[in-house]
C-alpha positions as CSV (number, residue, x, y, z in Angstrom):
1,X,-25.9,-27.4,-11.0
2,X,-23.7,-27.0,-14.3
3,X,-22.0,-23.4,-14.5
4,X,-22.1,-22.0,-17.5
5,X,-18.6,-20.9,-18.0
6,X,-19.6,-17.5,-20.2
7,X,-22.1,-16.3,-17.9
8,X,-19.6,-16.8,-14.8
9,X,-17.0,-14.7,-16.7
10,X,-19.4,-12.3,-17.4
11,X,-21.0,-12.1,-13.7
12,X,-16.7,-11.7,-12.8
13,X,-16.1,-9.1,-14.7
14,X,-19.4,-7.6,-13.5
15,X,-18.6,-7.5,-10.0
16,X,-14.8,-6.1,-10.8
17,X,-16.9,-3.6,-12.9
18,X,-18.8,-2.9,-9.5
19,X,-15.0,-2.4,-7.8
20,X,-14.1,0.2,-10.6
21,X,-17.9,1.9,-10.0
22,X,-17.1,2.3,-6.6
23,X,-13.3,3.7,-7.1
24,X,-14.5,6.7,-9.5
25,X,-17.1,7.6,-7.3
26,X,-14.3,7.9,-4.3
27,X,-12.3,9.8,-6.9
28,X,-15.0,12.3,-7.8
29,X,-16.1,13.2,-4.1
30,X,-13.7,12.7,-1.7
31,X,-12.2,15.9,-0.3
32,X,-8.7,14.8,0.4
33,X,-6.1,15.0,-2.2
34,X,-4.7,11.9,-0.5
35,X,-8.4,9.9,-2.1
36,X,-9.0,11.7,-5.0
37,X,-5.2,12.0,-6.7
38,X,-3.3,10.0,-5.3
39,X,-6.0,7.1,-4.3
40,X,-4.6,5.4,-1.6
41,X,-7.6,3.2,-1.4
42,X,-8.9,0.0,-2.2
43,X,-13.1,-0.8,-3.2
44,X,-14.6,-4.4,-3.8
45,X,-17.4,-6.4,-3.4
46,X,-16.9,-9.6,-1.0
47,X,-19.2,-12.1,-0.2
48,X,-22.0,-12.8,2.5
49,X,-18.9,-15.8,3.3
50,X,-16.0,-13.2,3.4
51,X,-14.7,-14.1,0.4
52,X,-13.3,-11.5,-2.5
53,X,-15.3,-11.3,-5.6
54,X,-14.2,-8.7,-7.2
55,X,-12.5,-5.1,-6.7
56,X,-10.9,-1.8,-8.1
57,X,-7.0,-1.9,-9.2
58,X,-5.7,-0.1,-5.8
59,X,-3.0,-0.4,-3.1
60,X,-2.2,-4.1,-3.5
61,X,-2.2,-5.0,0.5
62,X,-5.7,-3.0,1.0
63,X,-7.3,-5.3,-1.6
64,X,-5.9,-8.2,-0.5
65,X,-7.5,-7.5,2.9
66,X,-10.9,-6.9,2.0
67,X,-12.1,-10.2,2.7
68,X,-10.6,-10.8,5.8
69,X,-11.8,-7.6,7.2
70,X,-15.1,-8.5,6.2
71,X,-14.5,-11.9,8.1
72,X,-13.5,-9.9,11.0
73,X,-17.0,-8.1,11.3
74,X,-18.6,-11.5,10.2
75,X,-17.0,-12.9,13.6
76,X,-17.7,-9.7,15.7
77,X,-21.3,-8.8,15.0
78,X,-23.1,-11.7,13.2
79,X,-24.6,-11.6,9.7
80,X,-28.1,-12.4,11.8
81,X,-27.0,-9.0,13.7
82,X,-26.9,-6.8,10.5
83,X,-29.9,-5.5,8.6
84,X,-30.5,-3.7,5.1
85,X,-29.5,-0.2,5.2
86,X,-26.9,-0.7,7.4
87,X,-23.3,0.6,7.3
88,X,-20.2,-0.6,9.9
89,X,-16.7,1.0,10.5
90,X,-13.4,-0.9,11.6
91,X,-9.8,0.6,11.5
92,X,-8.8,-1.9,14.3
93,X,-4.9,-2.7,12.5
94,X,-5.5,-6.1,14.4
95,X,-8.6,-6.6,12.7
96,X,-7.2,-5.2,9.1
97,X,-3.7,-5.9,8.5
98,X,-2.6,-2.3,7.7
99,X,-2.3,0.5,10.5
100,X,-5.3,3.0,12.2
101,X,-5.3,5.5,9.5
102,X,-7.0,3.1,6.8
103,X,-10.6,3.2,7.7
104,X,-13.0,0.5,6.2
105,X,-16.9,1.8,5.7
106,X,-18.7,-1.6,4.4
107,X,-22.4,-2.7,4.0
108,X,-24.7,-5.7,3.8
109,X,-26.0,-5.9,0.8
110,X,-29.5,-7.3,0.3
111,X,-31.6,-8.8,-2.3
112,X,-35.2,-10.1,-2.0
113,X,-34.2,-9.8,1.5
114,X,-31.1,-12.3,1.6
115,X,-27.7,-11.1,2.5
116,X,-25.7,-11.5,-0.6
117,X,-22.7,-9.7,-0.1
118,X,-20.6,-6.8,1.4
119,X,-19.6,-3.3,-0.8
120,X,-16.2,-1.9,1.1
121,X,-14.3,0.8,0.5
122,X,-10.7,1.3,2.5
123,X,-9.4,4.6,2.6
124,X,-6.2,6.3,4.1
125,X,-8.2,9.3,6.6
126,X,-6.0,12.9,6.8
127,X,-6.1,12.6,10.6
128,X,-7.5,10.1,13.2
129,X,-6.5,11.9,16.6
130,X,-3.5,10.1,16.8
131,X,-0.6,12.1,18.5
132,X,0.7,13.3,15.3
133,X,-1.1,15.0,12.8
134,X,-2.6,12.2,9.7
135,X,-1.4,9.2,12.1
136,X,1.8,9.0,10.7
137,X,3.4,8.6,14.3
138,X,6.9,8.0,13.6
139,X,8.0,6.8,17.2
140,X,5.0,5.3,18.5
141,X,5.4,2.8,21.6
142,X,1.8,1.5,21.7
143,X,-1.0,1.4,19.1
144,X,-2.9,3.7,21.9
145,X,-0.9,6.4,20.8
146,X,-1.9,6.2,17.0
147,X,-5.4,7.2,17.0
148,X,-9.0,6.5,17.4
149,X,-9.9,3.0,16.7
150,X,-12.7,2.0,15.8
151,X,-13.8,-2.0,15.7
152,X,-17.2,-2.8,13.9
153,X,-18.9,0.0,14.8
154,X,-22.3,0.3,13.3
155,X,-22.7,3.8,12.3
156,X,-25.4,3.9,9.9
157,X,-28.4,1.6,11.2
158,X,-31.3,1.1,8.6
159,X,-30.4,4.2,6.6
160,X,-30.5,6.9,9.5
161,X,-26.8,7.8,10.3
162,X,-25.1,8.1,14.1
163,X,-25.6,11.6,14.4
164,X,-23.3,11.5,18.1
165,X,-20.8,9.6,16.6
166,X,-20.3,11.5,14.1
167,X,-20.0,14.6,16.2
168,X,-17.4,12.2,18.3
169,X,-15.3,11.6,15.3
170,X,-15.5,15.5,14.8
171,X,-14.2,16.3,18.0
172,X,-11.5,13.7,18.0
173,X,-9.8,14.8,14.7
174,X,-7.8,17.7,13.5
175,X,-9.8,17.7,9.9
176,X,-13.1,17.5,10.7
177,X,-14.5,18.8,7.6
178,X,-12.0,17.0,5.4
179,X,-12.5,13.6,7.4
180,X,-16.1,13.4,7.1
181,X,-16.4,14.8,3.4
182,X,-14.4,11.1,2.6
183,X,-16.5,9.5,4.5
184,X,-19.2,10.9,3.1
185,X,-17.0,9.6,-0.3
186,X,-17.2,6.4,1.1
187,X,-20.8,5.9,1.9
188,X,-21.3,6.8,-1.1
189,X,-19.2,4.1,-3.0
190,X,-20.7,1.9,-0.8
191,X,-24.0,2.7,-2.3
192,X,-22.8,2.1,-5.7
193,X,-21.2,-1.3,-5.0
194,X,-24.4,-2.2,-3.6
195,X,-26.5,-0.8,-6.3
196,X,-24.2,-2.7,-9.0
197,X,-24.2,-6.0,-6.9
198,X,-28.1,-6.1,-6.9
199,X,-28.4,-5.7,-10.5
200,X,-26.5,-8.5,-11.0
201,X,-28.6,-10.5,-8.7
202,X,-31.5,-9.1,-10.3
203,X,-30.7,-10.0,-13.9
204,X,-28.8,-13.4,-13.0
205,X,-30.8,-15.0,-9.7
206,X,-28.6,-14.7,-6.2
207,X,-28.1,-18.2,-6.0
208,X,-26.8,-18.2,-10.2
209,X,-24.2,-15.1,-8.7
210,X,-23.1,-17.2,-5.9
211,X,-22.6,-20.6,-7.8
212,X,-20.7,-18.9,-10.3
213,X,-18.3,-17.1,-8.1
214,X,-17.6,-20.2,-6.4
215,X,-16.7,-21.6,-9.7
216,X,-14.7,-18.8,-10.6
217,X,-12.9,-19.1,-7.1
218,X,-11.9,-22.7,-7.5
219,X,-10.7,-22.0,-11.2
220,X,-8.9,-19.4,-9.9
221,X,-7.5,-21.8,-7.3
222,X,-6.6,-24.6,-8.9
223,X,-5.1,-22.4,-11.7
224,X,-2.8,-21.6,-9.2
225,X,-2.0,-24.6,-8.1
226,X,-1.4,-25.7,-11.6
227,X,1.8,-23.2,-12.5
228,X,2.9,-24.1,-8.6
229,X,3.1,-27.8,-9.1
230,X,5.2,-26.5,-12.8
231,X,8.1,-24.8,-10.6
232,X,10.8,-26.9,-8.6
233,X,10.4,-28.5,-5.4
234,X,12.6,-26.7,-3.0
235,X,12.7,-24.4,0.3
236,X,14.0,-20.5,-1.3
237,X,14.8,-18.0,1.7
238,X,15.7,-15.0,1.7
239,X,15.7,-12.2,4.2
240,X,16.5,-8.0,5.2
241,X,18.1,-6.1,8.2
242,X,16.3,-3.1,9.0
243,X,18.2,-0.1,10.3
244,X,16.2,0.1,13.5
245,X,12.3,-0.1,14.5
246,X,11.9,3.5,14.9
247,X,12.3,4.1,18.8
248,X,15.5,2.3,19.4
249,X,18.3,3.5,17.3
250,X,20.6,0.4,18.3
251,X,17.8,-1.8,17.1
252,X,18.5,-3.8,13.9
253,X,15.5,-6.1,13.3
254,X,14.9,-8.6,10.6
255,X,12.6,-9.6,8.2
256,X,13.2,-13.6,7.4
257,X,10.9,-15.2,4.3
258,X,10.8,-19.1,3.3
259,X,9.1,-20.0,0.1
260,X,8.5,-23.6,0.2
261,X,7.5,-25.3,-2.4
262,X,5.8,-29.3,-2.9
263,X,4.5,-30.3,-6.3
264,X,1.1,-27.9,-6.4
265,X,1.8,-26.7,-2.8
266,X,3.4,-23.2,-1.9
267,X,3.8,-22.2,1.7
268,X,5.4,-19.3,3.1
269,X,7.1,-18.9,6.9
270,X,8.7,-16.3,8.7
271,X,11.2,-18.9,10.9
272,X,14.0,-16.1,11.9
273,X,12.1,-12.8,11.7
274,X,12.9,-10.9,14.8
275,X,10.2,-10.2,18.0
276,X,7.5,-7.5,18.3
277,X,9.6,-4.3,18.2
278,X,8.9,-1.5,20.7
279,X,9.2,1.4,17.9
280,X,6.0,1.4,14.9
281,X,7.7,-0.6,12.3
282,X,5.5,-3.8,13.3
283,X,3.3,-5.2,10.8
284,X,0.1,-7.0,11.7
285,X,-1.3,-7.8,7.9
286,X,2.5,-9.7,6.5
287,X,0.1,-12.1,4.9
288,X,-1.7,-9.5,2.9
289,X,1.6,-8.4,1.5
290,X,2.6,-11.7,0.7
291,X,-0.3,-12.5,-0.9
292,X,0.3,-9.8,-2.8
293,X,3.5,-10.9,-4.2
294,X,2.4,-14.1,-5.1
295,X,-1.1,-12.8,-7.2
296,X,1.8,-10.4,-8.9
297,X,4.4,-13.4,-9.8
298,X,2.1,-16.0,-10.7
299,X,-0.8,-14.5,-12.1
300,X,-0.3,-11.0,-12.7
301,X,-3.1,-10.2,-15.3
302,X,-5.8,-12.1,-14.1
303,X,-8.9,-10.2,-11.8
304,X,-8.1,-10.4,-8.2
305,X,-10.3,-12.7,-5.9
306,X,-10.3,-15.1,-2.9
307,X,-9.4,-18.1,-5.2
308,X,-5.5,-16.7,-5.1
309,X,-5.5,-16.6,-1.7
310,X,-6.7,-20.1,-0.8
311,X,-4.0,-21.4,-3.2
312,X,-1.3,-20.4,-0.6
313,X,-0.6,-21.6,2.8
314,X,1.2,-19.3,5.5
315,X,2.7,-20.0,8.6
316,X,3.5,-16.9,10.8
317,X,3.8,-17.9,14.3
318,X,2.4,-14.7,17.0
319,X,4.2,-12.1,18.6
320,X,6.4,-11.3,15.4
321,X,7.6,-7.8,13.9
322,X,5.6,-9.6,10.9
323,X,2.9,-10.8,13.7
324,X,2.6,-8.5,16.7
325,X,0.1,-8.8,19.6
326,X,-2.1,-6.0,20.9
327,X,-0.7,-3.2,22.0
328,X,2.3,-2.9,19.5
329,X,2.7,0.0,17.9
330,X,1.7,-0.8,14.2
331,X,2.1,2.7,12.3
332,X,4.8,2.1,10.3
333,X,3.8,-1.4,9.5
334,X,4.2,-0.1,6.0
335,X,8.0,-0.8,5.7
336,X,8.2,-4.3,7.2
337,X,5.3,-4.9,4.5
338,X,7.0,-3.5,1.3
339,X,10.5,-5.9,2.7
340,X,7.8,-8.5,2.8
341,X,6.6,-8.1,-0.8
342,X,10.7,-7.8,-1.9
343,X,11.4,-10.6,0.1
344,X,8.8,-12.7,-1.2
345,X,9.8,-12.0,-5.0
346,X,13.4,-12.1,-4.0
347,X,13.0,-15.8,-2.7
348,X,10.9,-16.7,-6.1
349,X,13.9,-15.9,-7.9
350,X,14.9,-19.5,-7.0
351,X,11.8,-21.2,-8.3
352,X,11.2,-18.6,-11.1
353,X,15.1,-18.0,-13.1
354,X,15.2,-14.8,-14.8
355,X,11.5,-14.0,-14.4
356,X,12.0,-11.7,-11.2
357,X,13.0,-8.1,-11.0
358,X,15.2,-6.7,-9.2
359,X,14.3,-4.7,-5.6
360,X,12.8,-1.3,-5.6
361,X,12.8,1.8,-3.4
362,X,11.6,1.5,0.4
363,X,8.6,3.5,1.4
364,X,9.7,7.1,2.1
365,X,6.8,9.6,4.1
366,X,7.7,13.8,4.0
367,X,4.8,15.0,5.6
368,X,4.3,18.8,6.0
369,X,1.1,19.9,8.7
370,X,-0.6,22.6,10.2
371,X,-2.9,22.1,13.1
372,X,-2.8,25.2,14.9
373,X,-5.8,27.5,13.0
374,X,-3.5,30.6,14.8
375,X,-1.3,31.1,11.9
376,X,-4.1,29.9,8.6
377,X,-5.9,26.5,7.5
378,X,-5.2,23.4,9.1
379,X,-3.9,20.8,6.8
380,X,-1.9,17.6,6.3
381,X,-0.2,17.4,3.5
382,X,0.7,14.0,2.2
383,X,3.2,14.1,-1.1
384,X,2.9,10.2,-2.5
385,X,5.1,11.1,-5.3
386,X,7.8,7.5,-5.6
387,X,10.5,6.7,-6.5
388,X,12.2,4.1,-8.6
389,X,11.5,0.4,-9.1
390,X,13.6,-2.5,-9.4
391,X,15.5,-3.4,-13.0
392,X,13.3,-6.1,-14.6
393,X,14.9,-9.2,-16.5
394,X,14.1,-7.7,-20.1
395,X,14.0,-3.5,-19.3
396,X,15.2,-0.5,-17.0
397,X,13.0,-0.6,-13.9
398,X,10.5,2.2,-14.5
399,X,10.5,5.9,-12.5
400,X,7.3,7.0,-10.0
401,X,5.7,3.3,-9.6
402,X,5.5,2.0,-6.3
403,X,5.2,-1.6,-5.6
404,X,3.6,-1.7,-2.3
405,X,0.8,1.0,-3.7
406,X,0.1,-1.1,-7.0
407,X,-2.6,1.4,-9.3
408,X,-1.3,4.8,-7.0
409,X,-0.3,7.9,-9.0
410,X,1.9,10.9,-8.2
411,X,-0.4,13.8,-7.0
412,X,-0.1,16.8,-9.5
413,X,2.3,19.5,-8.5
414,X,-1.0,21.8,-9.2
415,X,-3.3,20.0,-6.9
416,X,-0.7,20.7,-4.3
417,X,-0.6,24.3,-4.8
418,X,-4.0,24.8,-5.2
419,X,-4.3,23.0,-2.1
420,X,-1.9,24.1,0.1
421,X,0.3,26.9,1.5
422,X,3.5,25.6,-0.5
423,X,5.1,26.2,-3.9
424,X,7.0,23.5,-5.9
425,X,10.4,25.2,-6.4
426,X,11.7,21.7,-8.2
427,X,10.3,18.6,-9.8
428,X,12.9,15.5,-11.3
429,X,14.1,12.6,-11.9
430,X,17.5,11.2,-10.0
431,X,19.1,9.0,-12.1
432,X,21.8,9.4,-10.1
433,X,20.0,7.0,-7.1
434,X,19.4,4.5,-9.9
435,X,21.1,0.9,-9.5
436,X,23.3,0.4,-12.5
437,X,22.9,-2.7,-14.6
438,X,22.4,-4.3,-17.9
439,X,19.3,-2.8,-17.1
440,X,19.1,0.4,-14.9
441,X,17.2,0.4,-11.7
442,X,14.2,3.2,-11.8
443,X,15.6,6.9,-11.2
444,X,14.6,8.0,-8.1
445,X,12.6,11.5,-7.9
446,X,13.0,14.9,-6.0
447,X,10.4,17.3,-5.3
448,X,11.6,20.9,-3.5
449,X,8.4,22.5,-1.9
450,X,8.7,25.9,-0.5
451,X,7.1,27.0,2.7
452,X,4.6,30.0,2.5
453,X,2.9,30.6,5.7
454,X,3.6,30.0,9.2
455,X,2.7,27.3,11.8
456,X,3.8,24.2,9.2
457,X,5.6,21.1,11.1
458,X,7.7,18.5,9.3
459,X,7.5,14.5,10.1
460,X,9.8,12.3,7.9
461,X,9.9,8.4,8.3
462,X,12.3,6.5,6.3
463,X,14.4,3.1,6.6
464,X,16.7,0.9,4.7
465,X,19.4,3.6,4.2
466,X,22.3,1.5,6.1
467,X,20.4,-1.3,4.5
468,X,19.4,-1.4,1.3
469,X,16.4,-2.6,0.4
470,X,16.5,-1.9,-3.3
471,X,19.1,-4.2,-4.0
472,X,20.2,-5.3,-7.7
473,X,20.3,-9.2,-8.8
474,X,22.8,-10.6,-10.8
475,X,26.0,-8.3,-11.0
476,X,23.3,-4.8,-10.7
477,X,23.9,-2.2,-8.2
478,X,21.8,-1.2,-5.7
479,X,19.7,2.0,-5.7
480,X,20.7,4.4,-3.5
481,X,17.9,5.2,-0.1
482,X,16.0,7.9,0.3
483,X,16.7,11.7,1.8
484,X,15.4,14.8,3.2
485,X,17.8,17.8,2.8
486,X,16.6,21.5,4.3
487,X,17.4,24.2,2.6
488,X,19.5,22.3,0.1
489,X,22.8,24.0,-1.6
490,X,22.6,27.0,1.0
491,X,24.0,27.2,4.2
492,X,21.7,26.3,6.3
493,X,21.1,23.2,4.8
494,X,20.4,20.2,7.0
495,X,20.5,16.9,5.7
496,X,17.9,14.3,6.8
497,X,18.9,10.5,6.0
498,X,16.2,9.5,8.6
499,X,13.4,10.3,10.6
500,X,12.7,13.7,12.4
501,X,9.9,16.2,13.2
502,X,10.0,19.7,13.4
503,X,7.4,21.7,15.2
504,X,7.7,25.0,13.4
505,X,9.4,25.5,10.1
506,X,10.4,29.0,8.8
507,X,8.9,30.8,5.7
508,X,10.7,30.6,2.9
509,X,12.7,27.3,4.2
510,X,12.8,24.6,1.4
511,X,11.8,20.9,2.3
512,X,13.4,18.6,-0.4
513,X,11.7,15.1,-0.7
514,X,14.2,12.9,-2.5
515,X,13.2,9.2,-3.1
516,X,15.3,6.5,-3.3
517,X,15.9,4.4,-7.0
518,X,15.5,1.1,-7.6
519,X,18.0,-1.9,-8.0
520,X,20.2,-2.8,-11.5
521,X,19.9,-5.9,-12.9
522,X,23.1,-7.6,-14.1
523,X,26.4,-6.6,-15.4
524,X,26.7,-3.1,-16.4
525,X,29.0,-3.8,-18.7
526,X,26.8,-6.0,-20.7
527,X,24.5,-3.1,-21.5
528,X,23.5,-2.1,-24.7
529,X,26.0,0.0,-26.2
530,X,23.5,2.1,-28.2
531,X,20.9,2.2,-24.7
532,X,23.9,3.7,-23.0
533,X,24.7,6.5,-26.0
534,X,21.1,7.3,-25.5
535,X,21.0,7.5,-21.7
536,X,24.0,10.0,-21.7
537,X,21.9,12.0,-23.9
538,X,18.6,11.5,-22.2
539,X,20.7,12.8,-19.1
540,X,20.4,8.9,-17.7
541,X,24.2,9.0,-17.4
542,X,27.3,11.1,-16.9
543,X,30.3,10.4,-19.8
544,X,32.2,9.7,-16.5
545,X,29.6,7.2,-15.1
546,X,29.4,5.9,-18.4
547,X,33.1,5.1,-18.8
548,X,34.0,4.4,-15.6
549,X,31.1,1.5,-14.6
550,X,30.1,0.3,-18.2
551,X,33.3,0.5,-19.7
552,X,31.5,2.6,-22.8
């Protein structure tokens, strides 16, 4: 059957229309500040094969492992097995790539009584039981320890919910009320994926829907394939110490990427990367972060879906920090994945001259909690607020973008006091954490909250402060890691460079959140004279700084 190339772009861009239906409704009725401001998310529409037809702008490494999760389930229960009206839940990390908090809510969606597709939503939950309050469990040993985990469930059968297992998720989590009001969220986007996904089969024909998508796919593809085959042949590596895995602080594992590259053939290895770790830092998704990198170098403008992926081949052998085996602990899988994205675009640097920035900041988690009721509300307080990306070849790396979270804003200093017993004393920029360069890395950000009730712990994760990640490219300086300083400028101030967790702050104690800034790119020196004039005046730069490492 001939595709009509208009009415395949059109079905696209209906289907990412779907995505962006079912990301608004998460943003208007999800409870959790963490959904609803900061969005750390990802909605689509995949398949009835498991492949991604279209989605929402979101957290790049969720979207990118939509489709497999769907696969997953495909695998596990059997599209024979599922039936219209019926809803399924899997947080399994070795099922979904990312770690236990990110719960997936997906349906079969059905037309004229064929399964056409899936509507999925994947959403960060505020707590999942886990040993530490949100599942951010800093010095997990086993993936047992993280939280509840749930693997295909099916929790809504022919429209009529699991009344026990929702009381079980109840019982099992610190938030209850918060926890199922976004799930509630994300039944509802599911809904409205589905909705949006059988009007298109309604006004096109489910088999015209299909055909096109394929089409689109293979386009996609080959597309790929096409500026692949363009770059030079060769093998770039590149790869990333990490100061330890979380548990073990004489630990130093490693993060190894190979690009290889063969006329319209691009394959990427891990050959090098260090075992399973005992501590959290092991990541079970690496692909979905590479993937990621790739769809951002080679075709960053173009709607996401499985065409992009199929383009690419990887080769990660098991039982890696990038690979791990059940039981690994998997919670903060999120920093071997943003080295993975860095690495990636670090090694296309080879193939790609002067088309790559430089590295940004490494994920940084201040998380302030209450789960006691004794002393007020419970809560889990999740901050999102970055800090600075890497230099680019032709600009200063910008300030609060994240490259790991992809469409993910800074929460609003008001939503935080509105919702929670703290009050922001402080709110910048740190240019001072900035790489210096040609072009500046991004400035890194602070945010000083100020403790108003009793019963609030502290958990900080952070790596890459003895090892960079945020390095700067071509003569550019690295950004400087991030920090957690106590009570800063007093003294009692405590300065935190790493992880910790304290059980019981103090009222009136001051928990500073400074993120690191990104990497420079090239010599400072060859900056702009007039760029550097203004960034003294902007506040960008001291006269000293100025002077003293670009020579102004």
């Amino acid at each position: 059957m001939s595709i009509d190339k208009v009415t395949a772009e059109v079905i696209r861009n209906g289907l990412a229309a779907a995505g962006d239906a079912m990301f608004v409704t998460i943003e208007q009725t999800a409870r959790s500040p963490l959904l609803y401001a900061s969005h750390d998310f990802a909605a689509g529409i995949v398949s009835a094969a498991g492949e991604l037809w279209g989605s929402a702008p979101g957290v790049g490494n969720f979207i990118s492992a939509l489709s497999d999760t769907i696969k997953s389930g495909i695998r596990e229960i059997g599209l024979a097995s599922m039936g219209e009206g019926d809803v399924f839940v899997v947080n399994d990390p070795y099922e979904t790539g990312t770690h236990i908090s990110d719960t997936s809510i997906y349906a079969p969606v059905f037309f004229q009584g064929e399964l056409v597709g899936f509507s999925i939503v994947t959403a960060h939950w505020s707590d999942i039981g886990g040993k530490t309050p949100s599942g951010w469990c800093a010095d997990s040993t086993s993936v047992y320890q993280e939280g509840l985990c749930f693997s295909h469930q099916r929790i809504v059968r022919a429209g009529e919910r699991d009344a026990d297992w929702l009381r079980f998720v109840a019982a099992n989590v610190r938030f209850p009320e918060t926890v199922l009001a976004d799930l509630d969220a994300q039944f509802a986007a599911c809904h409205q994926g589905a909705v949006r996904l059988r009007a298109l089969c309604e006004r096109y024909g489910a088999d015209l829907v299909r055909q096109s998508m394929d089409y689109v796919i293979e386009r996609s593809r080959e597309s790929i394939r096409a500026r692949v085959a363009a770059l030079p042949d060769g093998i770039y590596a590149e790869s990333l110490q990490l100061d330890h895995d979380g548990v073990d602080p004489d630990s130093a594992p490693v993060v190894s990427v190979q690009v290889t590259i063969a006329g319209d053939s691009l394959a990427v290895s891990f050959d090098g990367s260090s075992p399973a770790t005992k501590g959290p830092i092991n990541n079970p998704g690496a692909q979905h972060d590479t993937f990621c990198a790739l769809k951002g170098l080679l075709a960053p403008e173009e709607l996401d879906n499985e065409g992009y992926r199929q383009a690419f081949d990887l080769r990660i052998e098991p039982g890696l920090i990038v690979s791990p085996l059940r039981p690994a602990a998997v919670d903060s899988y999120g920093y071997v994945g943003i080295a993975v994205i860095e690495l990636v675009i670090r090694a296309m640097a080879g193939a790609l001259p002067g088309k790559t920035p430089a590295a940004g900041f490494q994920i940084y988690s201040g998380q302030l909690s209450r789960a006691d009721p004794s002393h007020g509300s419970t809560f889990s307080m999740n901050d999102l607020c970055p800090g600075g990306a890497g230099a680019r070849p032709d600009g200063d790396g910008p300030q609060l973008v994240f490259v790991g979270n992809g469409d993910t804003p800074v929460t609003p200093v008001e939503v935080i006091e509105a919702t929670y017993p703290v009050r922001c004393q402080r709110a910048e920029l740190m240019p001072e954490l900035a790489g210096h360069g040609k072009w500046r890395g991004g400035a890194g950000t602070r945010r000083d909250y100020v403790i108003l009730e009793e019963g609030i712990s502290l958990d900080v994760s952070n790596q890459n402060v003895e090892h960079t990640l945020a390095q700067g490219v071509h003569g550019g300086g690295d950004g400087l890691p991030s920090r957690t300083v106590i009570n800063p400028t007093t003294p009692d101030e405590v300065v935190i460079p790493d992880r910790i967790h304290i059980e019981s702050l103090k009222v009136g104690d001051v928990i500073s959140s400074q993120r690191g800034g990104g990497g420079g790119y090239g010599d400072p020196k060859d900056r702009d004279r007039d760029r550097i004039a203004d960034d003294i005046k902007q506040g960008y730069l001291t006269p000293e700084v100025a002077r003293d490492v670009y020579g102004y």
